[in-house]
C-alpha positions in Angstrom: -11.5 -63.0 4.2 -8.5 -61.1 5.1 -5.5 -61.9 2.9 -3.0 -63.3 5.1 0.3 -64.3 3.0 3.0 -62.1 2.8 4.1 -61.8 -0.6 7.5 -60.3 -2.5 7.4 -60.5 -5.9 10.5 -59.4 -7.9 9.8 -57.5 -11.3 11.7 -56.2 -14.2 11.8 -55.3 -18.0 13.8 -53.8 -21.3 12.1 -54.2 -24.0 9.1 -51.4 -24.7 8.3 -48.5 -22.7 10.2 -50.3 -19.8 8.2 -48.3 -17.0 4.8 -48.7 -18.3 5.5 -52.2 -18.2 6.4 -52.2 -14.4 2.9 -50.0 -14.0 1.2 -51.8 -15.6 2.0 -55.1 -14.3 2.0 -54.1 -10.7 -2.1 -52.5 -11.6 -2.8 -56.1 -12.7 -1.4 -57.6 -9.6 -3.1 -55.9 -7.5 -6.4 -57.5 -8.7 -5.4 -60.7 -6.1 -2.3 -58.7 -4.1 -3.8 -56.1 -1.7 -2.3 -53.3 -0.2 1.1 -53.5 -2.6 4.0 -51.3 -2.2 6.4 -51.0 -4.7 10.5 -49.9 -4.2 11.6 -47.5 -6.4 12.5 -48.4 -10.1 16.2 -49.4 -10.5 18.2 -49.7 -13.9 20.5 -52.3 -14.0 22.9 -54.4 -15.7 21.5 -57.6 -17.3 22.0 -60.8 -16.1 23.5 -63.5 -17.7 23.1 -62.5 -21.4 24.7 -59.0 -21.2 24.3 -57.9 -24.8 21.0 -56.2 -24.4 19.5 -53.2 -23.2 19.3 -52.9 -19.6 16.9 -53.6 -16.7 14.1 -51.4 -15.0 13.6 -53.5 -12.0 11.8 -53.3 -8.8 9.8 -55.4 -6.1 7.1 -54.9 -4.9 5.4 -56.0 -1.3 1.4 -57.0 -0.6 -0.8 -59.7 0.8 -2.8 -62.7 -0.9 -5.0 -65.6 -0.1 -3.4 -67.4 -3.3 -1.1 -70.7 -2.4 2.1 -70.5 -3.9 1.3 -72.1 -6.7 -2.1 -70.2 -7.7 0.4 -67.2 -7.1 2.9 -68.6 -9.8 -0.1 -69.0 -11.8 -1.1 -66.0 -11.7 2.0 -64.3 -12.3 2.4 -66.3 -15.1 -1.1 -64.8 -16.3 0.1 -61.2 -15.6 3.4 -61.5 -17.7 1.2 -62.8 -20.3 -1.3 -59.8 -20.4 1.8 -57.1 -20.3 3.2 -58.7 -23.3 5.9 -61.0 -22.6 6.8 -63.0 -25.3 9.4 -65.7 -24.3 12.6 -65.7 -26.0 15.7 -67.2 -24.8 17.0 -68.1 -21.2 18.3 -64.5 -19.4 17.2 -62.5 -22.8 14.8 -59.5 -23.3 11.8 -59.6 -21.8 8.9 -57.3 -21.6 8.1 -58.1 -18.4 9.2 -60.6 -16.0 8.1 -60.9 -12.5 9.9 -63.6 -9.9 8.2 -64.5 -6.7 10.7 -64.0 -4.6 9.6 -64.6 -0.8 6.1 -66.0 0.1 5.5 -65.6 4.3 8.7 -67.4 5.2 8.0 -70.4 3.4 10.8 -72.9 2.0 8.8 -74.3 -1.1 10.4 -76.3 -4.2 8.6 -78.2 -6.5 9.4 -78.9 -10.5 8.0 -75.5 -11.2 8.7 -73.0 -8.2 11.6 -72.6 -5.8 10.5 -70.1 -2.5 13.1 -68.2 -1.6 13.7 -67.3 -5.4 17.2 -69.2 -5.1 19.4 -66.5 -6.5 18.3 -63.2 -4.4 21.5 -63.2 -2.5 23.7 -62.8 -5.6 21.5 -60.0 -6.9 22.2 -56.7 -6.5 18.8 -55.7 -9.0 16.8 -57.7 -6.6 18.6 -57.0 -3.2 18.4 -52.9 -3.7 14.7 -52.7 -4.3 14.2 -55.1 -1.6 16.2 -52.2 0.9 13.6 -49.9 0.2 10.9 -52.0 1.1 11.9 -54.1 4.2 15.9 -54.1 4.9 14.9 -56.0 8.0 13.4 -59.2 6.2 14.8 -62.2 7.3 15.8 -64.5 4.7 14.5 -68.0 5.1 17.3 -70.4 4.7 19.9 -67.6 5.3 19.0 -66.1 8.4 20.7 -63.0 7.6 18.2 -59.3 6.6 18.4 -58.0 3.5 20.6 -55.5 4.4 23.2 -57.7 5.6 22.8 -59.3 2.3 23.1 -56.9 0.2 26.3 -55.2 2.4 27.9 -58.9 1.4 26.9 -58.6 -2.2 28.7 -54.9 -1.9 32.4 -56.2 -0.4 
């Protein structure tokens, strides 16, 4: 069967060898995403707590058969077999992958929100995102991601 879901998943890390973590993660995702592109690798500011190393961050595009929360699941699993050892809310991370658009979906449950609810405030998500589709239509917004991220920049 073809996979059929459109799938952006948002990825970053500082901790380690920062862009073997990204390879890495995005070779393991590809064992249930097919056909994934990735943006170029960003570094960026961290968010929220800001005393630590910065970001290497990028998304990445492909297709899936998983439901969103067999996706989540198995994002979970990736993070897992990079190395990412949880810590503290916004801190260092190894690797941490967000999904941040599934088809056009509008998804929230106790464990997953779909649009990732913060994209339009971030610049480290919104920049990789230009490279892959700057046309996307957000969901709920109705606005692309480059009129998005030309808000972000006023």
């Amino acid at each position: 069967m073809e996979n059929r879901h459109i799938v952006f998943l948002g990825l970053g890390s500082n901790i380690g060898n920062k862009k073997q973590n990204l390879e890495n993660a995005i070779k393991k995702l590809g064992e249930k995403i097919s056909g994934i592109q990735a943006s170029k690798f960003y570094e960026t500011e961290p968010w929220g707590f800001v005393n630590q190393d910065k970001f290497l961050n990028a998304v990445i595009i492909g297709r899936t058969n998983l439901c969103p929360s067999q996706l989540l699941k198995f994002v979970k699993q990736i993070e897992q077999a990079v190395g990412r050892v949880e810590r503290f809310k916004w801190g260092p991370r190894e690797i941490d992958i967000d999904i941040l658009f599934y088809d056009d979906l509008v998804y929230k449950d106790d464990f997953l929100i779909i649009p990732h609810p913060f994209i339009q405030e971030r610049k480290f998500v919104l920049e990789p995102l230009l490279d892959l589709d700057p046309n996307f239509v957000h969901p709920i917004f109705k606005k692309t991601v480059r009129q998005l991220h030309e808000k972000l920049s006023l």
